[in-house]
N, CA, C and O of each residue as an XYZ file, in Angstrom:
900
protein
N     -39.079    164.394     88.479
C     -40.088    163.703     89.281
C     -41.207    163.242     88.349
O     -41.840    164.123     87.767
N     -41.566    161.787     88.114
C     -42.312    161.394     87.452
C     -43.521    161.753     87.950
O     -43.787    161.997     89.127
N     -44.761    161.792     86.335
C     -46.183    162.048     86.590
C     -46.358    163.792     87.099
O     -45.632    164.464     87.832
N     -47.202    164.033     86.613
C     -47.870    165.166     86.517
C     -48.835    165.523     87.789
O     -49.718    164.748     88.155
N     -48.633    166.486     88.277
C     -49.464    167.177     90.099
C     -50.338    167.918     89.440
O     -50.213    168.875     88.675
N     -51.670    167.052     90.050
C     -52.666    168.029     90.080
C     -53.034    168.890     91.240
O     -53.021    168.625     92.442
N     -53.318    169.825     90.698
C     -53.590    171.085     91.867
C     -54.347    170.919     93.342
O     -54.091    171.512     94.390
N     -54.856    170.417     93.206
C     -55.198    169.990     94.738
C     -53.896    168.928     95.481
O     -53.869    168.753     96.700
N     -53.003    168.369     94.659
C     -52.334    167.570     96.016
C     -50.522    168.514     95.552
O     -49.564    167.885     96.000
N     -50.155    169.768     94.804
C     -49.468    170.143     94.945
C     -49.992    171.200     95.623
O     -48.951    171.624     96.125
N     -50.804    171.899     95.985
C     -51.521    172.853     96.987
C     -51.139    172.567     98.287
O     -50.526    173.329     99.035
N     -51.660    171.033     98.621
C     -51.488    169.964     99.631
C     -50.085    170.259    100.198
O     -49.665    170.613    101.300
N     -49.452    169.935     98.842
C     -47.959    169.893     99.511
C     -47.220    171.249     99.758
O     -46.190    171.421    100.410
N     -48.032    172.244     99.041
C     -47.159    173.689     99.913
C     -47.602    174.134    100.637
O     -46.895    174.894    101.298
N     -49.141    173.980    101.053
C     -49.862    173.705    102.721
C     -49.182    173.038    103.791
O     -48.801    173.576    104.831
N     -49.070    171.986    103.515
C     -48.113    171.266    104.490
C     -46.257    171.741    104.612
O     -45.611    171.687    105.659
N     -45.738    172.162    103.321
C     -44.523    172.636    103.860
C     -44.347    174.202    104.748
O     -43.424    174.504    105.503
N     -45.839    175.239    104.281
C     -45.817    175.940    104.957
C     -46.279    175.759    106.837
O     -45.845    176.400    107.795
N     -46.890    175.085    106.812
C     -47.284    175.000    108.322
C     -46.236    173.858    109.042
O     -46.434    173.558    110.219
N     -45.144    173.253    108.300
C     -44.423    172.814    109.039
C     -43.430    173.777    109.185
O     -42.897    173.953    110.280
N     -43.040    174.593    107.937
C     -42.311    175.853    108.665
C     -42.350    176.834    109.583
O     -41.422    177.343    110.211
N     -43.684    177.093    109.611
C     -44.254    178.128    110.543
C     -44.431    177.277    111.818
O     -45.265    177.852    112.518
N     -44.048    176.283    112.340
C     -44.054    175.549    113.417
C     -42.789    175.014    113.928
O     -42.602    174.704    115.105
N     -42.131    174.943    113.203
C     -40.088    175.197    113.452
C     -39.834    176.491    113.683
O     -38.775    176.691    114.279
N     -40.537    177.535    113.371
C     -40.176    178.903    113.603
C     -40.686    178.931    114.713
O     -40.046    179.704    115.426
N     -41.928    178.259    115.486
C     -42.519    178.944    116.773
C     -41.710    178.106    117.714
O     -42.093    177.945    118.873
N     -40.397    177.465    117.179
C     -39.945    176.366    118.127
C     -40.258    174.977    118.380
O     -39.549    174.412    119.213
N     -41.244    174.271    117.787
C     -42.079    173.424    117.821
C     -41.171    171.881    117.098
O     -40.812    171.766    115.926
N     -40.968    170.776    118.297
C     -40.501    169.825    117.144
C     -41.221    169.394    115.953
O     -42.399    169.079    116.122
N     -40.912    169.348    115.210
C     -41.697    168.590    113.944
C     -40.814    167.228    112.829
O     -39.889    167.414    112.039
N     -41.283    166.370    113.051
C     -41.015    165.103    112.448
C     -41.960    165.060    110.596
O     -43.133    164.765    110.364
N     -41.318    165.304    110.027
C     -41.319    165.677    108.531
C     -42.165    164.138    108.146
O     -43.315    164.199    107.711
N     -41.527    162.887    108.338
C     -41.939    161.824    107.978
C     -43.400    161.560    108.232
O     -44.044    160.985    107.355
N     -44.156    162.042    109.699
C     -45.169    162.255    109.923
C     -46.526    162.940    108.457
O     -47.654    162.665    108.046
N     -45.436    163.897    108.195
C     -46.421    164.720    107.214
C     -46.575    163.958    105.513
O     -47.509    163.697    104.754
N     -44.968    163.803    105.493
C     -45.254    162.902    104.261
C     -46.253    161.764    104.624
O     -47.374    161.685    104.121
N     -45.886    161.123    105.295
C     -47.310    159.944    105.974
C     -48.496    160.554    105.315
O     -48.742    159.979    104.255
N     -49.202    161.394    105.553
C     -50.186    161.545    105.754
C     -50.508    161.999    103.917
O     -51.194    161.390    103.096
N     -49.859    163.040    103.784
C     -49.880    162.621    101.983
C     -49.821    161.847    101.323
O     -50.638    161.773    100.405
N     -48.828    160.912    101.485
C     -48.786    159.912    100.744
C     -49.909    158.689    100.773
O     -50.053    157.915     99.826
N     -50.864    158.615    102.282
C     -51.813    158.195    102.359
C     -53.331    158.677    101.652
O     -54.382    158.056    101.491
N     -52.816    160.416    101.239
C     -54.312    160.704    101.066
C     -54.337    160.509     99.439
O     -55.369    160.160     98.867
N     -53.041    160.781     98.705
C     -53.117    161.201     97.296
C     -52.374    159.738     96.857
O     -52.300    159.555     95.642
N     -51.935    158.905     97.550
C     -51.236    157.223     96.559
C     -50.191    157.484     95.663
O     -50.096    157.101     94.497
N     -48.948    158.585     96.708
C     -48.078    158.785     96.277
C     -47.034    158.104     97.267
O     -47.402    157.829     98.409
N     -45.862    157.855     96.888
C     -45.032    157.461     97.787
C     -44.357    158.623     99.135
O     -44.620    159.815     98.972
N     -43.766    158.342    100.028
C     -43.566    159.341    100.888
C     -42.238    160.314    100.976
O     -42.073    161.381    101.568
N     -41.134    159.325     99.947
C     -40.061    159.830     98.971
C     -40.253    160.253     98.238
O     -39.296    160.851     97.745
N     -41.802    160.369     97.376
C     -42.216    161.381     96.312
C     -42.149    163.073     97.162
O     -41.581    164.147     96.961
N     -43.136    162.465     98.218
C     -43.468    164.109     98.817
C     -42.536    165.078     99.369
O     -42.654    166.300     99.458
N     -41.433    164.184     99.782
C     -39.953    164.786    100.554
C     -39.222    165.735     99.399
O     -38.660    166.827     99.317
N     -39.560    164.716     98.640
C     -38.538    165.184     96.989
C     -39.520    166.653     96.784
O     -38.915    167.723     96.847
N     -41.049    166.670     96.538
C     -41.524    167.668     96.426
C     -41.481    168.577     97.460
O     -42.344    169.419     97.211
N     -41.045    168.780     98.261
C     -40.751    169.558     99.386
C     -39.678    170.375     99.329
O     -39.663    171.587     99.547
N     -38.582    169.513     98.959
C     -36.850    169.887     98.819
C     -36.882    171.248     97.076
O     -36.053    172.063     96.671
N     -38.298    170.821     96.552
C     -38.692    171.389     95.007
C     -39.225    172.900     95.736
O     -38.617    173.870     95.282
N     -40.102    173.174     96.626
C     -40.634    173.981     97.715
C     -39.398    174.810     97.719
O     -39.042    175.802     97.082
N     -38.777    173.959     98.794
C     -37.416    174.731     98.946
C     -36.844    175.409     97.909
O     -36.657    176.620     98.029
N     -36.509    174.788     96.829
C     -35.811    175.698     95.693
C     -36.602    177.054     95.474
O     -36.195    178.197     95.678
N     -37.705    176.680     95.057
C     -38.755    177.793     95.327
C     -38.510    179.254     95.677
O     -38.188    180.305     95.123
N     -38.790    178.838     96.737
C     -38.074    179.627     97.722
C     -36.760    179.916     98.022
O     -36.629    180.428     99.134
N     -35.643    179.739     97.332
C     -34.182    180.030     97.406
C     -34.528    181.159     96.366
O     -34.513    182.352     96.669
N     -34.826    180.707     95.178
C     -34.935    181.779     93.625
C     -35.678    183.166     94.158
O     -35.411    184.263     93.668
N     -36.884    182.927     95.488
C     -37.195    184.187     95.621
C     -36.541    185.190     96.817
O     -36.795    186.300     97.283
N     -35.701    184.288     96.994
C     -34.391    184.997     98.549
C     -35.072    184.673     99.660
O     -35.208    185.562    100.501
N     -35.358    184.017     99.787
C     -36.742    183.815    101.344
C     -35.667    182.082    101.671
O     -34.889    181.490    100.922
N     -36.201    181.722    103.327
C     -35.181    180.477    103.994
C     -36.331    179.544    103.585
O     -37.496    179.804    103.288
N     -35.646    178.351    103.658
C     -36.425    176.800    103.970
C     -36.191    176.286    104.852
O     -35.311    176.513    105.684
N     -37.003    175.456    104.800
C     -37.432    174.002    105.944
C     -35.996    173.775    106.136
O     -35.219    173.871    105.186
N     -35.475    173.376    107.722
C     -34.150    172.693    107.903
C     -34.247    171.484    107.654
O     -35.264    170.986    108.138
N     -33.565    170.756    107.060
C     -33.741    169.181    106.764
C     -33.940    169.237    104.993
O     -33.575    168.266    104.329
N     -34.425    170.216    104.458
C     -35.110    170.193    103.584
C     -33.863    170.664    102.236
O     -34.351    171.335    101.326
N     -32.855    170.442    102.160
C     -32.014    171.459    101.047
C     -32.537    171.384     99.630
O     -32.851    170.382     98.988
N     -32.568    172.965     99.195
C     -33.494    172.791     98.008
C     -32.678    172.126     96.758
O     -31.465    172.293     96.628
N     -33.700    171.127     95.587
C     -33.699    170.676     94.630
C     -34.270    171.325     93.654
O     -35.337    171.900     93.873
N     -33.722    171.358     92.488
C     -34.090    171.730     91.473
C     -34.945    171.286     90.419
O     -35.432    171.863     89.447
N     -35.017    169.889     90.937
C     -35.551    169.273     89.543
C     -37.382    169.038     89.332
O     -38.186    168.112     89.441
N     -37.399    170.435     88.988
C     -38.657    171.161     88.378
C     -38.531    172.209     87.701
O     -37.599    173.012     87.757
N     -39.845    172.256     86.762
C     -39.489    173.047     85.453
C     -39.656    173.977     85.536
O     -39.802    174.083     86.754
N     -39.856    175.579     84.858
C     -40.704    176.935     84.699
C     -41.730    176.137     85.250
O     -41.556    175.878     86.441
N     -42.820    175.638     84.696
C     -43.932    175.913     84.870
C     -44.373    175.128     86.305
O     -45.137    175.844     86.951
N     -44.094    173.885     86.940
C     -44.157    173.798     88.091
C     -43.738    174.753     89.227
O     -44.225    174.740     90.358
N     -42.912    175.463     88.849
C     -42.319    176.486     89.741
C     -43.155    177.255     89.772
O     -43.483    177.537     90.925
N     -43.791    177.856     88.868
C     -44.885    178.862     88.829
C     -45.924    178.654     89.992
O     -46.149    179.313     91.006
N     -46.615    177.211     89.353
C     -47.325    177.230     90.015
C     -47.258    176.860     91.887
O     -48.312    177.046     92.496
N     -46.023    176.357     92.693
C     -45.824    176.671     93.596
C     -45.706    178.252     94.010
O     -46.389    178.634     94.960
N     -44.949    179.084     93.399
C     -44.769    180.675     93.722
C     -46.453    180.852     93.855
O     -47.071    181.109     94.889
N     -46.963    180.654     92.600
C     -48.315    181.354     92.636
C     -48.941    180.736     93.811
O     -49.489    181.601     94.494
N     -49.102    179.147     94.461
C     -49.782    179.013     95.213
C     -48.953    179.459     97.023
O     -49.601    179.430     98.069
N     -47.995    179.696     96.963
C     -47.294    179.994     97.677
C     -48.036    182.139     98.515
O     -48.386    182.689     99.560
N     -47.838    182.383     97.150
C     -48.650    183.931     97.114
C     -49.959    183.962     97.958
O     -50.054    184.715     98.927
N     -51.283    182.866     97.452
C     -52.455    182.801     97.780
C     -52.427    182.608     99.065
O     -53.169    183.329     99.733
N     -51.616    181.641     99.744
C     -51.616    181.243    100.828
C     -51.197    182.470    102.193
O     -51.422    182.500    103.403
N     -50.533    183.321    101.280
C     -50.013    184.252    102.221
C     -50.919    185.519    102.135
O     -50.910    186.400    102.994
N     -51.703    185.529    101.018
C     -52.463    186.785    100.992
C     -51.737    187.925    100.528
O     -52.138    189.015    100.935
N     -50.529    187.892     99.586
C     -50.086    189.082     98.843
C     -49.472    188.803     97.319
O     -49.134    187.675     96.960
N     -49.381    189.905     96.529
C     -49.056    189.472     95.386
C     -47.494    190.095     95.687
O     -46.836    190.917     96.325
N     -47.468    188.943     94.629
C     -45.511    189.294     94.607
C     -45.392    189.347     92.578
O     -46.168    189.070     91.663
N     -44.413    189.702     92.648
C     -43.702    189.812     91.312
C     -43.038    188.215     90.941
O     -42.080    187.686     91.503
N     -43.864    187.661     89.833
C     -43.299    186.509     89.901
C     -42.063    186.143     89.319
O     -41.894    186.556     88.172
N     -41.279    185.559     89.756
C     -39.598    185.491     89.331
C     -39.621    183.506     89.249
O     -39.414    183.242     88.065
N     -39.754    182.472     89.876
C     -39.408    181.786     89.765
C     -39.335    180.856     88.640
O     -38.472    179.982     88.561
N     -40.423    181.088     87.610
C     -40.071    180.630     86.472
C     -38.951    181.030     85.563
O     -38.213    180.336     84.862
N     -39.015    182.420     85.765
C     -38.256    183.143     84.830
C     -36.830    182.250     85.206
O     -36.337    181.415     84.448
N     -36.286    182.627     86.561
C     -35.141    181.905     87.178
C     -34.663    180.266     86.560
O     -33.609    179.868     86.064
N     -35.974    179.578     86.858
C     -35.962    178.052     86.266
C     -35.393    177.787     84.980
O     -34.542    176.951     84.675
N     -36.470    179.296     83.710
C     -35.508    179.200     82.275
C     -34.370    179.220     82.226
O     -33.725    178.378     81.602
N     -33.555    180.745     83.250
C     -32.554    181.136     83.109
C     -31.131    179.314     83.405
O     -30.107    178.949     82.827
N     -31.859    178.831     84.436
C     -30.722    178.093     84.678
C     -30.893    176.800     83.243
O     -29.984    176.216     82.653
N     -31.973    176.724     83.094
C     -32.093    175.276     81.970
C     -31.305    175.786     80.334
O     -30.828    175.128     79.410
N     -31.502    177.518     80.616
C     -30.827    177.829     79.452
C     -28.907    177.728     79.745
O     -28.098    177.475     78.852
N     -28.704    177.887     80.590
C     -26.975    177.846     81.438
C     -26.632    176.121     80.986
O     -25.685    175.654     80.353
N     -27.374    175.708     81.372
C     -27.126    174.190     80.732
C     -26.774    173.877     79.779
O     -26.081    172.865     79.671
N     -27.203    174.809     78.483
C     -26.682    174.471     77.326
C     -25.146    175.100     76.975
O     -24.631    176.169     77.304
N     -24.666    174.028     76.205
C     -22.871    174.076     76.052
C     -23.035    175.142     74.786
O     -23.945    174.907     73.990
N     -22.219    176.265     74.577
C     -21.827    177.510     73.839
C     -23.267    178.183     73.767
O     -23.952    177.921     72.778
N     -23.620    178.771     74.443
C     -25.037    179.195     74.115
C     -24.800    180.113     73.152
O     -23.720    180.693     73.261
N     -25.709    180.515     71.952
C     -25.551    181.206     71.031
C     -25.803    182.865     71.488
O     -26.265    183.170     72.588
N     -25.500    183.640     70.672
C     -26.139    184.994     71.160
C     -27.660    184.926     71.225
O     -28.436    184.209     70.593
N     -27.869    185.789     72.081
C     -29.227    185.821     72.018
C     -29.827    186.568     71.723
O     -30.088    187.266     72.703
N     -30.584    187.151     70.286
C     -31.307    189.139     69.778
C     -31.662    189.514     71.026
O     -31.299    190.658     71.301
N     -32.529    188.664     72.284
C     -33.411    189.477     72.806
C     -34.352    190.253     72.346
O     -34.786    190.052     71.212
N     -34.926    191.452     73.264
C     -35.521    192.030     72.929
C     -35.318    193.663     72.974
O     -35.489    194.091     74.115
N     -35.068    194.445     72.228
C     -34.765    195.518     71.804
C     -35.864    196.567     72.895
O     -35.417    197.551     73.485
N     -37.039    196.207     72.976
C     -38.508    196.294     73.775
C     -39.323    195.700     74.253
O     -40.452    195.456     73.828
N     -38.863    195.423     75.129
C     -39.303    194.506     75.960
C     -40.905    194.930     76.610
O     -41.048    195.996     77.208
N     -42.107    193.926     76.404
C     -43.109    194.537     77.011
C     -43.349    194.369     78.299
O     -42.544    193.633     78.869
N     -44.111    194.769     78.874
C     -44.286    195.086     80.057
C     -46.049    194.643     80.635
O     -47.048    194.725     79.920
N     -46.030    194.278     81.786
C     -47.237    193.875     82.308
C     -47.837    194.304     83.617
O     -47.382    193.729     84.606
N     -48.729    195.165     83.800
C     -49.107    195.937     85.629
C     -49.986    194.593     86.248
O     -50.907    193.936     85.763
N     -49.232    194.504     87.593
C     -49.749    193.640     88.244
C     -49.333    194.791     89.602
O     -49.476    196.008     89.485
N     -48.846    194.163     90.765
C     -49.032    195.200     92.129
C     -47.750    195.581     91.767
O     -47.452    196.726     92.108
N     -46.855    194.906     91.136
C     -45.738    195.978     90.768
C     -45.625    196.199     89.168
O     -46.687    195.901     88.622
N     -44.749    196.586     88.382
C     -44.823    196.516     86.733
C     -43.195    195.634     86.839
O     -42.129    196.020     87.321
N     -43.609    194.183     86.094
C     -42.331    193.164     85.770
C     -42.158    193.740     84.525
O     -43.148    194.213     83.967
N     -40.653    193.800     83.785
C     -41.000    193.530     82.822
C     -40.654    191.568     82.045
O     -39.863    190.722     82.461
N     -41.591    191.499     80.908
C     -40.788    190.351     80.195
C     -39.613    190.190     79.554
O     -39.390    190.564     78.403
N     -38.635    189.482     80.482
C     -37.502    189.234     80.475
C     -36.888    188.416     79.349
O     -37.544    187.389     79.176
N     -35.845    188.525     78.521
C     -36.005    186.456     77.965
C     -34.852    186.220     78.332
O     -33.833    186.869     78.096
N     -34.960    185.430     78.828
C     -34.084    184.085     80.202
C     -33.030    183.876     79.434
O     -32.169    183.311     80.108
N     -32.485    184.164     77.730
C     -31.524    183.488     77.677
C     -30.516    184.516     77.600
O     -29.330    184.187     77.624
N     -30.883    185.810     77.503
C     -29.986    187.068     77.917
C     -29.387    186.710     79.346
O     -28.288    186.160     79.419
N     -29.858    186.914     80.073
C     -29.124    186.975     81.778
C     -28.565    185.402     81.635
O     -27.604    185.246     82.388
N     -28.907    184.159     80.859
C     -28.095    182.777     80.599
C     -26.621    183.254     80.013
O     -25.576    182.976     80.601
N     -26.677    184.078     78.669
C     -25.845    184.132     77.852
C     -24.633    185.163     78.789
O     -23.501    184.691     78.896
N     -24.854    186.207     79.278
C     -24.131    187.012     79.935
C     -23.625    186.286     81.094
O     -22.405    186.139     81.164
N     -24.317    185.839     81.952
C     -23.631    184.941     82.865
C     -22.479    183.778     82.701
O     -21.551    183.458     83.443
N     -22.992    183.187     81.201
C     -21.866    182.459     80.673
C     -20.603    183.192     80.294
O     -19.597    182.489     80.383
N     -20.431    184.287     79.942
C     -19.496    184.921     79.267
C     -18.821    185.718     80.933
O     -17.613    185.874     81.116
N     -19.563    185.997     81.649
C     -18.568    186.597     83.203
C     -17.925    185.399     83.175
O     -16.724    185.462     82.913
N     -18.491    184.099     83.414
C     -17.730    182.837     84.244
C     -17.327    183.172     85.505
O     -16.133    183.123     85.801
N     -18.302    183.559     86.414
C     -17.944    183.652     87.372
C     -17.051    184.711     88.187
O     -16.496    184.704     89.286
N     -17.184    185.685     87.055
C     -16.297    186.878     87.517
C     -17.120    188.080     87.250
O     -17.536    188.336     86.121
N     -17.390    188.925     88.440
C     -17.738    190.175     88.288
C     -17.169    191.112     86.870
O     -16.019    191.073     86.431
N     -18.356    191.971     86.294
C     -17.608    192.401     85.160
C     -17.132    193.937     85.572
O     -16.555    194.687     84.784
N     -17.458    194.264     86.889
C     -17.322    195.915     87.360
C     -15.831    195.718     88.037
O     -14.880    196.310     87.527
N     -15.659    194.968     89.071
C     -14.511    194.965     89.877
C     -13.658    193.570     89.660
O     -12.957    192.939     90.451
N     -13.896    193.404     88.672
C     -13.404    191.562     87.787
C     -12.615    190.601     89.447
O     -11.601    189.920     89.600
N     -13.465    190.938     90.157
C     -13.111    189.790     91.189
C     -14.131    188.263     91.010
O     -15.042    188.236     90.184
N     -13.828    187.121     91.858
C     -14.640    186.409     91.522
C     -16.218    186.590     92.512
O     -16.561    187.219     93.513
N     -16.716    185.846     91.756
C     -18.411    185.829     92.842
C     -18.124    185.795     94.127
O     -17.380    184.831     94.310
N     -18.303    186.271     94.961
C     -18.422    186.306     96.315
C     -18.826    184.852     97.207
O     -18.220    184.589     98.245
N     -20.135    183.779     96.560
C     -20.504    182.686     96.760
C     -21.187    182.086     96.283
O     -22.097    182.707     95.733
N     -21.219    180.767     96.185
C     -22.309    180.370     95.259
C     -23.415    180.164     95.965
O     -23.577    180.152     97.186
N     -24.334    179.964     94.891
C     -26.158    179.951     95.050
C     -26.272    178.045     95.679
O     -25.365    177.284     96.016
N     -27.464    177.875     95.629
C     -27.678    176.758     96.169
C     -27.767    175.325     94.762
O     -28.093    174.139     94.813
N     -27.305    176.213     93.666
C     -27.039    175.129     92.330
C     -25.844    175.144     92.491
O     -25.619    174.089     91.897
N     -24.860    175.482     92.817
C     -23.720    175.271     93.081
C     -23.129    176.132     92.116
O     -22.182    175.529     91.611
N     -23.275    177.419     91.565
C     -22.905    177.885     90.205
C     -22.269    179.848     91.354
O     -22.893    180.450     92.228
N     -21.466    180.033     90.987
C     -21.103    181.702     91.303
C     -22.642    182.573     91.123
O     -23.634    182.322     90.439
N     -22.371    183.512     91.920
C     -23.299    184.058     92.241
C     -23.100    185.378     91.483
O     -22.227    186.207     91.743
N     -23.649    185.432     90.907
C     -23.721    187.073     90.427
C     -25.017    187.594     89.420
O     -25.570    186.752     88.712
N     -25.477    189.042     89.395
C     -26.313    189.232     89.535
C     -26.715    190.235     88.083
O     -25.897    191.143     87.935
N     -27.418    190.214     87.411
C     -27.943    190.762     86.310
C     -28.297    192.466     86.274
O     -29.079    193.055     87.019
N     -27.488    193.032     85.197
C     -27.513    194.682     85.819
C     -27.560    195.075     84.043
O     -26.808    194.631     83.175
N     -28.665    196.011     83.889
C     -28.833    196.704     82.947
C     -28.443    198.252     83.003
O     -29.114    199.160     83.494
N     -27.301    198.327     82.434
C     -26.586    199.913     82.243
C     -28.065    200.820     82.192
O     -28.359    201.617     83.083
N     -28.834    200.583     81.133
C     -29.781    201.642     80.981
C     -30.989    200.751     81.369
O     -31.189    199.728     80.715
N     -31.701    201.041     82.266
C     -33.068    200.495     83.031
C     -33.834    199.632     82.078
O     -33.456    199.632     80.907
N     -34.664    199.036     82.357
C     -35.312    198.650     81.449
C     -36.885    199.572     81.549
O     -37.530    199.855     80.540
N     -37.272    199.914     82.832
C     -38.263    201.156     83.548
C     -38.013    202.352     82.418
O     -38.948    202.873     81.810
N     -36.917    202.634     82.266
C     -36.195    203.828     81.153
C     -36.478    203.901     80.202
O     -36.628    204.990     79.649
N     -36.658    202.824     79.656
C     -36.891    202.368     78.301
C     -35.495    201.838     77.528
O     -35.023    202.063     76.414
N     -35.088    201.058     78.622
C     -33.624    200.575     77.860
C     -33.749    198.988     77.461
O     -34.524    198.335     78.159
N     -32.953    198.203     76.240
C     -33.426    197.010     76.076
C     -32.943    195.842     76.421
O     -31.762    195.872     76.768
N     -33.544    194.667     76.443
C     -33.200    193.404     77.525
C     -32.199    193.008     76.563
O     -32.572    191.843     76.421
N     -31.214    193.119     75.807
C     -30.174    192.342     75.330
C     -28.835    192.525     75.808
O     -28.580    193.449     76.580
N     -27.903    191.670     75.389
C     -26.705    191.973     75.751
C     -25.968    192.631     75.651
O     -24.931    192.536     76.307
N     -26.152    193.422     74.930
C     -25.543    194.733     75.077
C     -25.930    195.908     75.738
O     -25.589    197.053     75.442
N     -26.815    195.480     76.839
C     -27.038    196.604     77.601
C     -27.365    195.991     79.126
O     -28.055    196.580     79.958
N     -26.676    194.584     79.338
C     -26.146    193.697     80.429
C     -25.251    193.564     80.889
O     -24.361    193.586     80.039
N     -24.831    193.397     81.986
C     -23.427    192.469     82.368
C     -24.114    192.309     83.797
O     -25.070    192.792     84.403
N     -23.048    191.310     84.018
C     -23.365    190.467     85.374
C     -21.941    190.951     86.513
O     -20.758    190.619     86.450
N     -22.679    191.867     87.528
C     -22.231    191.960     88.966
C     -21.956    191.278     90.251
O     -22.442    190.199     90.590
N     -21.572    191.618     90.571
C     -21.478    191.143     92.477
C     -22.513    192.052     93.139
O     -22.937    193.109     92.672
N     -22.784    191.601     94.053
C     -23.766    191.947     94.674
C     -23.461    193.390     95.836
O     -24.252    193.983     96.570
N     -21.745    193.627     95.559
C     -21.441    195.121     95.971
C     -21.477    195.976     94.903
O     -21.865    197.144     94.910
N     -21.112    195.424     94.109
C     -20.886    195.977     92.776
C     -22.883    196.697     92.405
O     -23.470    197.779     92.429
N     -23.164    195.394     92.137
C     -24.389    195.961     91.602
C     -25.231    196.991     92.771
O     -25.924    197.940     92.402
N     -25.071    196.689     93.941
C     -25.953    197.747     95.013
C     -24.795    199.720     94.418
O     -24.994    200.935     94.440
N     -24.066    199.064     94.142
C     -23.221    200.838     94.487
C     -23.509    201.274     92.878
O     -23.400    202.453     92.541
N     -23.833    200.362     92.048
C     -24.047    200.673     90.503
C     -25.393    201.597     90.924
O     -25.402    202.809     90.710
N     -26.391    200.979     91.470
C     -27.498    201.648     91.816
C     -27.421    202.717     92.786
O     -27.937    203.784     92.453
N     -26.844    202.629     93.987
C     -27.043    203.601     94.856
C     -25.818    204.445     95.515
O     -25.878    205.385     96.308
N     -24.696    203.814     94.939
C     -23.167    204.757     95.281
C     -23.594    205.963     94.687
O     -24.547    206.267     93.969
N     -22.217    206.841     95.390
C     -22.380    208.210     94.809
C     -21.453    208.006     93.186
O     -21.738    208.729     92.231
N     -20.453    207.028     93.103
C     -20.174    206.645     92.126
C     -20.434    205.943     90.681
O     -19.706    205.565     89.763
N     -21.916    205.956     90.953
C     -22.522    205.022     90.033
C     -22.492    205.915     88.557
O     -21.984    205.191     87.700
N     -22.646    206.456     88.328
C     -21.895    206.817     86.924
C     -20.448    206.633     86.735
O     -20.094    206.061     85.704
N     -19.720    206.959     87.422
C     -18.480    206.591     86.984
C     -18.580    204.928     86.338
O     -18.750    204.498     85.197
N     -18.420    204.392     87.425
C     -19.260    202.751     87.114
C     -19.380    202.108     86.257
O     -18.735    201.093     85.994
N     -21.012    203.032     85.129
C     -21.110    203.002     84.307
C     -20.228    203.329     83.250
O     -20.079    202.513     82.340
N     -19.649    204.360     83.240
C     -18.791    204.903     82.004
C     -17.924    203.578     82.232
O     -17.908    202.830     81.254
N     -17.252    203.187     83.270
C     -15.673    202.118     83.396
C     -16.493    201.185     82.336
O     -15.910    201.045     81.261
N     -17.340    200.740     82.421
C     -18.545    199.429     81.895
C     -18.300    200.086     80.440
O     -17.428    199.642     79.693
N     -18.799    200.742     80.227
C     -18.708    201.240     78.188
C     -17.535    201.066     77.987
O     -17.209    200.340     77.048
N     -16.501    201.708     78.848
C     -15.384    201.356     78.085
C     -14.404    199.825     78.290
O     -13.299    199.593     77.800
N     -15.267    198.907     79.202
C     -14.378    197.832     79.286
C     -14.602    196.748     78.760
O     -13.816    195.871     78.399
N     -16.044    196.822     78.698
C     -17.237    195.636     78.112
C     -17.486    195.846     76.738
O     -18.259    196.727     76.361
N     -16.946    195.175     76.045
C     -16.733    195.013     74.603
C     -18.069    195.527     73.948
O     -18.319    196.387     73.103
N     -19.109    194.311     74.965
C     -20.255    194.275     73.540
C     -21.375    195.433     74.226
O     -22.418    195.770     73.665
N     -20.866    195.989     75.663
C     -21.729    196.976     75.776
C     -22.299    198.423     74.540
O     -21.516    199.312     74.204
N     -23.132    198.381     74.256
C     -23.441    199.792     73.401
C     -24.525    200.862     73.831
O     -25.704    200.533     73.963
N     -23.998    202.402     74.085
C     -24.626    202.947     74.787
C     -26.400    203.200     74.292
O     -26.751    203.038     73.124
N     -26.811    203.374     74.759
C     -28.707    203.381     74.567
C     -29.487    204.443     74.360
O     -30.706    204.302     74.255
């Protein structure tokens, strides 16, 4: 999306996608074109600009598991740092802090894009930052690089992804043998990518060690921590 949003009319626009959502939820018809109207009148943008930034909303909001606008299927084409700043203004608006993920997500897929991705060192120690929860700093091209190497196949129960995401790519989900809370480190060798049964019973089965051990011994580049 050409040209650069300044903060008052991308504010604008997740003001307006939130109160048209929260007005489809109370049942309420709502005519979308109406709203772009009115943006595109205040800021001298087109009204196919604002739709497009809306459908960007939406993605948004897919990366953090939360629904969108009907009409609205999310688009991707925005970077880390626009994403940010929707999540972040997205947060204010609601009055809570969240753990921010959508940039991180944005790297992860722009790094998937690239053809043979190289290994990636990562980080051995990864630091860490207290906000209302403790994130740690991730680097996006670990959970890129591992995801490339499943292809789409669970690495616990080697079935395929269950479904894909709204990029159209298998779904599966980033699992560190040894925590990173633990003090275990963000590289690939202490990754692989799950299903989303897989990874809940890694965590909370009564089997989840076993699990683990199958993982050391099946996953090549796993090394224990």
């Amino acid at each position: 999306m050409s040209g650069d949003w300044n903060d008052e009319e991308l504010k604008a626009s997740v003001e307006t996608y939130v109160e048209m959502q929260r007005n489809e939820r109370a049942g309420q018809l709502i005519i979308k074109k109406h709203y772009f109207r009115k943006l595109a009148e205040r800021f001298g943008r087109s009204e196919k600009t604002f739709e497009q930034r809306m459908q960007n909303i939406s993605y948004v909001l897919s990366l953090l598991g939360r629904g969108w606008l009907t009409g609205l299927k999310p688009v991707r084409s925005i970077d880390a740092r626009i994403a940010a700043r929707i999540e972040k203004i997205l947060e204010q608006l609601e009055g809570q802090k969240m753990a921010p993920v959508a940039a991180f997500e944005v790297a992860v897929l722009e790094e998937t894009r690239q053809k043979d991705l190289p290994k990636p060192d990562g980080n051995p120690s990864p630091a860490s930052r207290p906000i209302a929860v403790t994130q740690f700093q991730r680097d996006a091209t670990v959970k890129a690089w591992v995801l490339q190497q499943a292809a789409g196949i669970c690495e616990c129960c080697e079935k395929p992804a269950p479904f894909k995401n709204v990029d159209g790519r298998p779904y599966l989900e980033l699992h560190y043998i040894r925590q990173l809370g633990e003090g275990g480190p963000d590289t690939v060798s202490n990754a692989v990518a799950l299903c989303p049964n897989c990874h809940q019973e890694i965590h909370y089965g009564a089997n989840a060690q076993a699990l683990a051990a199958w993982l050391y011994d099946n996953v090549s580049r796993l090394i224990r921590s």
